[in-house]
C-alpha positions as CSV (number, residue, x, y, z in Angstrom):
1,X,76.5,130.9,91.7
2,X,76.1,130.2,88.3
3,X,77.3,128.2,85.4
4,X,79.4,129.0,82.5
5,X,77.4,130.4,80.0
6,X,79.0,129.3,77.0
7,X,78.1,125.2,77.4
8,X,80.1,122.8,76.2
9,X,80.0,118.9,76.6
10,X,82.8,117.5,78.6
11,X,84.7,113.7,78.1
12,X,85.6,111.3,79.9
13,X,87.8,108.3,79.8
14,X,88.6,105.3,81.4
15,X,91.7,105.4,83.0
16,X,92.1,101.3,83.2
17,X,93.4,99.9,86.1
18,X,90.9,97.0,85.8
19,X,93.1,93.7,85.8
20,X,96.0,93.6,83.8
21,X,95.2,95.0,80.2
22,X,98.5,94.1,78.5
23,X,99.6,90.4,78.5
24,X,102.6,89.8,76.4
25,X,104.6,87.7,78.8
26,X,107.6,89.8,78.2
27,X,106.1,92.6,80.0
28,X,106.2,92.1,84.2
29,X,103.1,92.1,85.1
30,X,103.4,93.7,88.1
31,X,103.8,96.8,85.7
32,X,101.3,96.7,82.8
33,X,98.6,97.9,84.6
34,X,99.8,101.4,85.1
35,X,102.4,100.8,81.5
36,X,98.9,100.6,80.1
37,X,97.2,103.5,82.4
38,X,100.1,105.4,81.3
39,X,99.6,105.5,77.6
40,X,95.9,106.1,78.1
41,X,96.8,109.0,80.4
42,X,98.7,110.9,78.1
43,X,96.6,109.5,75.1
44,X,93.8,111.4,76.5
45,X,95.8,114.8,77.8
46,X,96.9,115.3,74.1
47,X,93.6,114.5,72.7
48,X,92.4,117.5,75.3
49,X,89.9,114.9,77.2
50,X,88.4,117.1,80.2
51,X,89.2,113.6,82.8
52,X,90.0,110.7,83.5
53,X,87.7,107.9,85.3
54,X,88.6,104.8,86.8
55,X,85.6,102.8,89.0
56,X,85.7,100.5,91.8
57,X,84.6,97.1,92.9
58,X,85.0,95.6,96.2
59,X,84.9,91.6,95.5
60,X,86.6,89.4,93.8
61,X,86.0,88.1,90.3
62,X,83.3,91.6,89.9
63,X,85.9,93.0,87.2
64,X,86.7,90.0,85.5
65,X,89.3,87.3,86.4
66,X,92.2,89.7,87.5
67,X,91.6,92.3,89.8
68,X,90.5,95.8,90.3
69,X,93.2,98.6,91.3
70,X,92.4,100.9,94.5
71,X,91.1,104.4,92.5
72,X,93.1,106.7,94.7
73,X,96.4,105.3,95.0
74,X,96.0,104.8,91.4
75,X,94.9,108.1,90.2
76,X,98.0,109.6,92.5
77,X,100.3,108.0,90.3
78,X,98.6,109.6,87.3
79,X,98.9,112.8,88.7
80,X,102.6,112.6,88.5
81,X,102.1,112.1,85.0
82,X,99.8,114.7,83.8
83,X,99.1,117.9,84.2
84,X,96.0,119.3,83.3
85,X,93.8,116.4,82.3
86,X,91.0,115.9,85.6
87,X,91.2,112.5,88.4
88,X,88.0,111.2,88.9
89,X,88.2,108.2,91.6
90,X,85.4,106.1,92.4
91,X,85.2,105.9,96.2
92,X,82.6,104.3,98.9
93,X,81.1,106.3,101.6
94,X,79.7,102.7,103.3
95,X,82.9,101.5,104.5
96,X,85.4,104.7,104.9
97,X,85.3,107.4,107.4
98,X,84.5,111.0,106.0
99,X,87.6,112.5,108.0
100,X,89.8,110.0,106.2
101,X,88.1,110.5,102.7
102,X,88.6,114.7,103.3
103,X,92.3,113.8,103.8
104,X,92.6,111.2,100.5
105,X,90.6,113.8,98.6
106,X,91.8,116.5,99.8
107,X,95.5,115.1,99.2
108,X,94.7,113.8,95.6
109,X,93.6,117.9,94.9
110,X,96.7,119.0,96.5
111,X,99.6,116.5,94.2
112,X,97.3,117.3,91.1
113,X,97.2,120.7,91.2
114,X,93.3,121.1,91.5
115,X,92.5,118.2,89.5
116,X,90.5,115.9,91.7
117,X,87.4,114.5,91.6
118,X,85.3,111.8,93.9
119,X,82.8,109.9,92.6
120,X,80.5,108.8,95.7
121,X,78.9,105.6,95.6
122,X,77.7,103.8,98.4
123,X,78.6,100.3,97.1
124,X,75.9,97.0,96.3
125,X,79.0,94.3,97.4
126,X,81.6,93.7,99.4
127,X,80.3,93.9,102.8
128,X,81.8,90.9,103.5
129,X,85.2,92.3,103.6
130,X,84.1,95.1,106.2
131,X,83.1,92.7,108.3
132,X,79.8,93.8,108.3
133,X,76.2,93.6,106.6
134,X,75.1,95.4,104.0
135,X,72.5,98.2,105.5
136,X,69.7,99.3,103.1
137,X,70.1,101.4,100.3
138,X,68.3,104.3,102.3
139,X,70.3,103.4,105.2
140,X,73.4,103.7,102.9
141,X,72.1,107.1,101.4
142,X,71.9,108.6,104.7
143,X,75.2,107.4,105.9
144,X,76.4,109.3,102.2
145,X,75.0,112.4,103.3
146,X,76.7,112.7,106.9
147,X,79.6,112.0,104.8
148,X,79.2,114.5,102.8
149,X,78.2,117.0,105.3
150,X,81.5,116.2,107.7
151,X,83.7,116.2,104.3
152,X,82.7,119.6,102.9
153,X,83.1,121.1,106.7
154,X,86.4,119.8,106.8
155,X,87.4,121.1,103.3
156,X,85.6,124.9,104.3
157,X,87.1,124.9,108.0
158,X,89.9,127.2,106.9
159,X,88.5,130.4,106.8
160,X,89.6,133.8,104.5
161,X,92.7,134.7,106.0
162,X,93.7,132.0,107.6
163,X,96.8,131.2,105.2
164,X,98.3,134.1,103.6
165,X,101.5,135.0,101.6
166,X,104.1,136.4,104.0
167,X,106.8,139.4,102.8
168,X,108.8,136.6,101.9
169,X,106.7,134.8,99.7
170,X,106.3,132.0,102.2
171,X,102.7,130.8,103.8
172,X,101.8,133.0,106.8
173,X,99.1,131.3,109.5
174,X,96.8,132.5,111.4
175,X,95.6,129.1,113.5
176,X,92.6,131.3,115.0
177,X,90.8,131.0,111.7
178,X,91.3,127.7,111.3
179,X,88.1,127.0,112.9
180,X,86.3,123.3,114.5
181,X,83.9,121.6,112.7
182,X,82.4,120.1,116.0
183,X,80.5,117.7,114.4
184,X,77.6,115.1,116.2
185,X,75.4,113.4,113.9
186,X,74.0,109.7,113.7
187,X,77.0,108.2,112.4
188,X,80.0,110.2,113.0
189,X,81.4,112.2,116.1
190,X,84.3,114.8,114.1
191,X,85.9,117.8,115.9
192,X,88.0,118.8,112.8
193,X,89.1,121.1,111.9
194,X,90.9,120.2,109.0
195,X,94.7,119.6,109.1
196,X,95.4,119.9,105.3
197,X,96.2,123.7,104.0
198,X,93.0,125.0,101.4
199,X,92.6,122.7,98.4
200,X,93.3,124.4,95.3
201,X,89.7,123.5,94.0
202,X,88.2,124.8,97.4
203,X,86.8,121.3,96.9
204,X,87.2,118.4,94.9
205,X,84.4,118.3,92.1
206,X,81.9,115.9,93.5
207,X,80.4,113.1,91.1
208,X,77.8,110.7,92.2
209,X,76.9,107.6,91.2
210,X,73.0,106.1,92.1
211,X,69.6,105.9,90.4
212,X,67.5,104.7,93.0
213,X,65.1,107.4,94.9
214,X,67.1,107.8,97.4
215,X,70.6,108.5,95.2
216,X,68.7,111.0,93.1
217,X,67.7,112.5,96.6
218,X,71.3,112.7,97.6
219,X,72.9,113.6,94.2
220,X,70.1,116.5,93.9
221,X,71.5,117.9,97.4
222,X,75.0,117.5,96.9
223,X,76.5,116.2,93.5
224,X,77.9,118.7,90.7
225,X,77.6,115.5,88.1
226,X,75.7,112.4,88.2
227,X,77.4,109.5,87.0
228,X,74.0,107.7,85.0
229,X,73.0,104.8,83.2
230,X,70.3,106.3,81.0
231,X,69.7,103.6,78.1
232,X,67.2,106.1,76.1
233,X,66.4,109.5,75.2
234,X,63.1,108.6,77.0
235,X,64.8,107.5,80.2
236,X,67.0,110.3,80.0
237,X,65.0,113.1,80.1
238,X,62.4,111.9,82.6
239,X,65.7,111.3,85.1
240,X,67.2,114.9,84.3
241,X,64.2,116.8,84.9
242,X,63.4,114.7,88.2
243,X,66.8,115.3,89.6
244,X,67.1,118.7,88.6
245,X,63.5,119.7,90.3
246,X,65.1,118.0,93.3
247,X,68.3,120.0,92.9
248,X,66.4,123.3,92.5
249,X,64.2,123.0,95.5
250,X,67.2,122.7,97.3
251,X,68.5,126.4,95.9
252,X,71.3,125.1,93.7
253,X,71.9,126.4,90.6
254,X,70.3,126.1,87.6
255,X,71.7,123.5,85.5
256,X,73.1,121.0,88.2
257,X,74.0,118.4,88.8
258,X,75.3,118.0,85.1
259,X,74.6,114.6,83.7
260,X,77.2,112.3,83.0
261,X,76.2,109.5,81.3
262,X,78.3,106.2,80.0
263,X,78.0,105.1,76.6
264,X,79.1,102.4,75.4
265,X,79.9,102.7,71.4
266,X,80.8,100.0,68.8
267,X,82.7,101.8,66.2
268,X,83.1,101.4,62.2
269,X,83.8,102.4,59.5
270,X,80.3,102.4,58.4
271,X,77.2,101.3,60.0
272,X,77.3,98.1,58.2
273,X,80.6,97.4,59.6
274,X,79.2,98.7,63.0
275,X,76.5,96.4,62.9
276,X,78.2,93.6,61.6
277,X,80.5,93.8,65.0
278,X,76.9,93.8,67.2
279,X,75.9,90.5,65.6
280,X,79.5,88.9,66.0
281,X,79.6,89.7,69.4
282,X,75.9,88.6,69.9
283,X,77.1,85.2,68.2
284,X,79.6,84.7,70.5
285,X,77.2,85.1,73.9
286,X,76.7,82.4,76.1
287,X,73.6,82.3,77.1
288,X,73.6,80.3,79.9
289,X,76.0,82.5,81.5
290,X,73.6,85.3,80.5
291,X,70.7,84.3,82.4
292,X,72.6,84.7,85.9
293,X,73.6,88.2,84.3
294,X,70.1,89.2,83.8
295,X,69.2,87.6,87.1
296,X,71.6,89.8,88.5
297,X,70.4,92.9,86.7
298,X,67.0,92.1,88.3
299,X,68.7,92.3,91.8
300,X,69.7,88.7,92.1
301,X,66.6,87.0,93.5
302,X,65.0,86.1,90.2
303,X,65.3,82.0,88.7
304,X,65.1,82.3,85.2
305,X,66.0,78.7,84.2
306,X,63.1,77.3,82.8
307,X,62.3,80.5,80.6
308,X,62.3,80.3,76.8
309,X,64.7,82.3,75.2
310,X,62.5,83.6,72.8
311,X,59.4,84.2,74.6
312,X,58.7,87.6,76.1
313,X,59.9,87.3,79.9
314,X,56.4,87.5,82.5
315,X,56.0,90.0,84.5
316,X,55.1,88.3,87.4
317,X,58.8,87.9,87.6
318,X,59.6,91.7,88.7
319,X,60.7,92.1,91.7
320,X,59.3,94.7,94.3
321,X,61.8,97.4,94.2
322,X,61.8,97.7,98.3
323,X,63.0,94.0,98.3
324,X,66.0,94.9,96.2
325,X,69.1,95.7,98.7
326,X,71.4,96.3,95.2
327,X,71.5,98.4,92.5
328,X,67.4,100.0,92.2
329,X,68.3,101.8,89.2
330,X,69.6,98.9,87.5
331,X,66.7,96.9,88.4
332,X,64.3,99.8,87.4
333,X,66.0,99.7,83.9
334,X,65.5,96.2,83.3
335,X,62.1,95.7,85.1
336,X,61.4,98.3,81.9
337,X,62.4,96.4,79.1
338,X,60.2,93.1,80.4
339,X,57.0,95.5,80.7
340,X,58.1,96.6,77.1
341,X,57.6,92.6,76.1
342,X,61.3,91.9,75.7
343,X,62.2,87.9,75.4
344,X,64.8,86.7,77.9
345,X,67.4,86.7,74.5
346,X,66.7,90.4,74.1
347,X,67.3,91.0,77.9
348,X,70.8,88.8,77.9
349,X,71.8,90.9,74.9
350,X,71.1,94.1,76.3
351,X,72.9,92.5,79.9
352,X,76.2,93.0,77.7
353,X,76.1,96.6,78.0
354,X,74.5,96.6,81.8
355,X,71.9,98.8,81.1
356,X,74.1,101.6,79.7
357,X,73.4,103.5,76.4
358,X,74.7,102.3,73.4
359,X,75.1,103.4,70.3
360,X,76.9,102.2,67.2
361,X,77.8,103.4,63.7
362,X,80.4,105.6,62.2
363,X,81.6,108.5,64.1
364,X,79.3,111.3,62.6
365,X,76.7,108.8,63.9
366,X,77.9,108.5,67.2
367,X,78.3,112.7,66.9
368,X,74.4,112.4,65.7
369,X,73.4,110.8,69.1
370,X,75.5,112.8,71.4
371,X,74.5,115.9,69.9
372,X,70.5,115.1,70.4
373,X,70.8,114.4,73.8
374,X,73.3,117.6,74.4
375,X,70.9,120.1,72.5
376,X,67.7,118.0,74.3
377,X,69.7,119.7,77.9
378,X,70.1,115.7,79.3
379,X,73.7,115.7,78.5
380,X,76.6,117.2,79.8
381,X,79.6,115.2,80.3
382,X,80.1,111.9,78.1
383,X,82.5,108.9,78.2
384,X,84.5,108.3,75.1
385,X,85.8,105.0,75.6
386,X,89.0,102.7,76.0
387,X,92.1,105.2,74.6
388,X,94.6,102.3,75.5
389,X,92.3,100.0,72.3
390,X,94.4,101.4,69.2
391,X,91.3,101.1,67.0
392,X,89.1,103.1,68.8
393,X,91.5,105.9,69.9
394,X,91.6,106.4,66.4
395,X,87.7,106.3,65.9
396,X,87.8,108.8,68.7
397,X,90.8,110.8,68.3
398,X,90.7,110.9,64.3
399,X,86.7,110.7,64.3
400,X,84.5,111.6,67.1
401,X,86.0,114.7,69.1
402,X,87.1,116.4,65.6
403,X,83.3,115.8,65.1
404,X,82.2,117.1,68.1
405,X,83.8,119.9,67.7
406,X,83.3,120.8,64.5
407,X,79.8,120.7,65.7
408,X,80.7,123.2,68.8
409,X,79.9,120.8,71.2
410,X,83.5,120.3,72.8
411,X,85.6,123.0,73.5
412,X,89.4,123.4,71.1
413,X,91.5,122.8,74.6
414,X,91.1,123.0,77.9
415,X,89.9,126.1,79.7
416,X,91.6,126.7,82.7
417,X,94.1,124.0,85.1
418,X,91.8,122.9,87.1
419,X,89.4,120.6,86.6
420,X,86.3,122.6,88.3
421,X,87.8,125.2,85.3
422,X,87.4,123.0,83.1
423,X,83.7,121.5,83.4
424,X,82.8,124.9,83.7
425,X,81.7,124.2,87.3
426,X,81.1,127.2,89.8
427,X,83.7,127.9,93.0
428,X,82.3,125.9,96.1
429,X,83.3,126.3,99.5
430,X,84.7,129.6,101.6
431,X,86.0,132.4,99.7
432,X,89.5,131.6,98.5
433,X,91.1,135.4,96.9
434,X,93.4,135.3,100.4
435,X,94.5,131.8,100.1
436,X,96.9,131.8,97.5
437,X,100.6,131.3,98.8
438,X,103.9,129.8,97.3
């Protein structure tokens, strides 16, 4: 297996579904979440975006004051409204079994014609609604992999042959090659097989989302994109080439897992105007409120209330990365910009963007940056940002992706209907030439 020869960078955007986004009060606000999904939905497909993304938090009050929308019932309804744009839904493997994931996914591949996705976490909160505790990130890591394991079983368990087109044109099967799965592992007893016809992607394109050791261990083995906060060119490259070492010992191709990485991009007109936005926002931070943010970014077990603000932050305050039961990555990130002699303001203004890359200017700089990383081989799928936001759909719309691919770094349109197709990913699973039926 092997990639597409003729790279290209795909995009991303976020599909919403985070609170309600509209809030004129003569809109029903049961509605304007998906109103507003909507527009950014078919904002996007015109535009010729490769996906759509939508995240997932499992507490209240995580993603802001409103609510967070379930990613798979939500990208189903965007299905109905699309047709060739990708589904990427954010979905735990902590608290879901992998024979009911295999079904969602599987279902979600079926309704959009081969355009599903999963991105895997294995979730930092919410245990508390499971009823359960939180287990340890490598306890949570292994549980991934079984999941993984049962779920691509499932998804492979009908053989070539199995489902064929009939003189009539109508699906022919032959139960015999449906085949058990007969799986026994630490977590999960599944006889499968799998009671969902092939999907059209043989598999849903598998994104994964963790930093830590053990979610580059797990992303190496099984993810086709990593979903990465990667705040430098620096960061960047040192996680790409540790992940793709890991990736290659296990036989995979060369060139996977593709890095996805956010970015989070303040727009103008000029990079005066871009800049003048950063300070205005910094103006308006509250700094109180930012010290729990960076306390959080440091894994939560950190009291940083009698710190200057304008001091550089000690060291001694670091926590030991085993002791950290959240987010490593995160932790790593920030546990770097205090050995880089960063005051607590500089931390509580970087907190705004979590740890994420930013980048700000007008749109050719913006095309600068992408293009560095993309031509450095630590890029391959990029977020573009919030569609539904007039002003920068037209930054991006008008400005970035005519940039981009000017530059030859996005493709004109997209490549095939599915969204494997589309990334230029490789087929996965059993052999699918028999399995095409009406």
């Amino acid at each position: 297996m092997t990639l597409a020869q003729n790279r290209t960078l795909g995009t991303v955007a976020g599909a919403g579904g985070q609170g309600l986004e509209i809030y004129d009060q003569a809109v029903d606000p049961g509605r304007s979440t998906i109103d507003h999904a909507t527009k950014i939905a078919q904002r996007a497909e015109v535009a010729r975006v490769d996906a759509l993304f939508t995240a997932d938090l499992l507490r209240f009050g995580d993603q802001g004051p409103i609510g967070n929308q379930e990613p798979m019932i939500f990208m189903a309804a965007l299905a109905g409204i699309t047709s060739r744009i990708g589904l990427i839904a954010t979905v735990t493997s902590t608290f879901h079994h992998p024979f009911n994931l295999a079904r969602m996914f599987g279902t979600l591949d079926h309704v959009s014609n081969g355009r599903a996705a999963w991105n895997l976490v294995t979730s930092s909160v919410g245990e508390e609604n499971y009823g359960t505790a939180l287990p340890s990130p490598e306890q949570r890591y292994a549980r991934a992999a079984e999941v993984l394991e049962v779920a691509s079983a499932l998804w492979d368990s009908w053989t070539p042959g199995s489902l064929v087109a009939g003189p009539d044109g109508h699906a022919v099967l032959d139960a015999d090659k449906v085949v058990p799965i007969d799986h026994h592992g630490e977590h999960f007893d599944v006889a499968g097989p799998f009671n969902i016809p092939p999907l059209p992607q043989g598999r849903p394109v598998l994104f994964q989302a963790g930093q830590s050791d053990a979610g580059v261990a797990l992303g190496a083995r099984f993810a086709e994109a990593v979903f990465t906060s990667l705040p430098t060119l620096d960061v960047a490259q040192r996680y790409a080439s540790k992940i793709r070492k890991a990736a290659a010992a296990h036989g995979r191709p060369s060139g996977l897992p593709l890095i996805f990485s956010s970015l989070h991009v303040t727009y103008g007109a000029t990079e005066a105007e871009a800049q003048r936005k950063i300070a205005q926002r910094a103006e308006r931070i509250d700094f109180d409120h930012g010290r729990q943010r960076v306390a959080d970014m440091l894994g939560g077990g950190v009291d940083l209330a009698d710190l200057s603000l304008d001091q550089p932050v000690p060291q001694s305050i670091i926590p030991e990365i085993t002791s950290v039961n959240g987010r490593r990555g995160r932790v790593e990130i920030f546990s770097d910009y205090i050995r880089q002699g960063y005051t607590l303001r500089e931390l509580i203004i970087a907190a705004q963007d979590t740890g994420h890359w930013a980048v700000s200017g007008a749109p050719e700089q913006i095309a600068d940056a992408i293009e560095e990383r993309f031509r450095a081989g630590v890029l391959d799928i990029i977020s573009v940002g919030d569609l539904g936001d007039d002003e920068q759909h037209d930054y991006v719309v008008a400005g970035l992706l005519p940039e981009l691919r000017r530059r030859g770094l996005v493709a004109d349109d997209y490549r095939g209907t599915t969204l494997r197709e589309n990334l230029g990913l490789p087929s996965v699973g059993r052999d699918r030439a028999e399995l095409a039926v009406s």
